[in-house]
C-alpha positions as CSV (number, residue, x, y, z in Angstrom):
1,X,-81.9,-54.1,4.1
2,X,-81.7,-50.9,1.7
3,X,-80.0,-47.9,3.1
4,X,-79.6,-49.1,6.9
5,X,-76.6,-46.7,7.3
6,X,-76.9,-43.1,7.8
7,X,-74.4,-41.7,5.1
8,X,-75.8,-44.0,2.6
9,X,-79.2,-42.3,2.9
10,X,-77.1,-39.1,2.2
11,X,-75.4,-40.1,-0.4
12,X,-78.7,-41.7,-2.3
13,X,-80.7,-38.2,-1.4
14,X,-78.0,-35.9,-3.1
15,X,-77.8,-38.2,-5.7
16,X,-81.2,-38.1,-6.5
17,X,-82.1,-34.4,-5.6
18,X,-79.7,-32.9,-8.5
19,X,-82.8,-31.3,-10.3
20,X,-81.3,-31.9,-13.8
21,X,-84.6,-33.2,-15.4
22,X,-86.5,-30.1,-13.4
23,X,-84.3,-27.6,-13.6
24,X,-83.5,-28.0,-17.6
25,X,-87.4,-28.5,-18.7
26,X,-88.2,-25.8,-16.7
27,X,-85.4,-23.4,-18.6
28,X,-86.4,-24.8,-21.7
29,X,-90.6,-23.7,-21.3
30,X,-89.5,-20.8,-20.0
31,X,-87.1,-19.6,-23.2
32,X,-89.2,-21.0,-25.5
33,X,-92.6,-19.0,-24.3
34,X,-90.3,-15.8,-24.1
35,X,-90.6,-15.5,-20.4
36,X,-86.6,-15.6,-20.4
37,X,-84.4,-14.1,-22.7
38,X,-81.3,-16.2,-24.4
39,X,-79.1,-14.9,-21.7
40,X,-81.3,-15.9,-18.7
41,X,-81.6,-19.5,-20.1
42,X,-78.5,-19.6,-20.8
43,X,-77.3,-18.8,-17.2
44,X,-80.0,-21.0,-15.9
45,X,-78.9,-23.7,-17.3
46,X,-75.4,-22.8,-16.7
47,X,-76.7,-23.2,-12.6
48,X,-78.9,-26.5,-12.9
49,X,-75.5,-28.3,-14.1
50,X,-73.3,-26.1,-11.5
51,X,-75.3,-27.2,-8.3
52,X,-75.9,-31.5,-9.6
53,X,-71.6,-31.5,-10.0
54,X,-71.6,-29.9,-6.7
55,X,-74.3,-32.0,-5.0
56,X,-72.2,-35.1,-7.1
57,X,-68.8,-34.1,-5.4
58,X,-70.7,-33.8,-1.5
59,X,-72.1,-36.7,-1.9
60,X,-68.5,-38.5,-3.3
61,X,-66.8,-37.1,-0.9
62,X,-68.4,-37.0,2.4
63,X,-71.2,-39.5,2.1
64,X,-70.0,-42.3,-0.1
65,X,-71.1,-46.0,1.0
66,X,-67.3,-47.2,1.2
67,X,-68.7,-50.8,2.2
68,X,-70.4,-51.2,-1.3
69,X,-67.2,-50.7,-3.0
70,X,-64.7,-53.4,-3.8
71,X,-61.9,-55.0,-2.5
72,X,-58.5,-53.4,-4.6
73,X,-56.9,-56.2,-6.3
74,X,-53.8,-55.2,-5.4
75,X,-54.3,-56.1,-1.8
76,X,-55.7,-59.7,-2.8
77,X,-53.0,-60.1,-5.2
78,X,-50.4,-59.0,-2.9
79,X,-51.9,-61.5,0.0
80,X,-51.9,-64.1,-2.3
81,X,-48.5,-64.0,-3.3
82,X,-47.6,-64.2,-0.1
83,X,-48.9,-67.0,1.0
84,X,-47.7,-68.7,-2.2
């Protein structure tokens, strides 16, 4: 029932292996026991948020379940009207 097609396993894995929790705690100990300096943590950061909006867009793009979207309105409207 749950993910029986292959891009939707895709989609839910690169959705879910962002690393924003990980990657932003880890930056955070890190800075605040002095093992990085303002500048590292800074950039660190900076690549935790860089890689989840580019793991976001792959998954959009290429992987999105298109069969758990909606219908567009327009087309029922437009089919509708028709007939009417």
């Amino acid at each position: 029932m749950f993910c029986r097609r292959y891009d939707e396993r895709w989609y839910y894995t690169l959705m879910m292996s962002t690393g924003l929790t990980f990657g932003t705690i880890s930056a955070l100990y890190g800075f605040s026991h002095s093992i990085v300096t303002q500048e590292q943590y800074s950039f660190l950061v900076a690549v935790v948020l860089a890689s989840a909006v580019i793991l976001t867009l792959i998954a959009g793009i290429a992987f999105l379940p298109r069969h758990l979207l909606p219908e567009p309105e327009m087309a029922i409207t437009t089919a509708s009207q028709e007939n009417g």
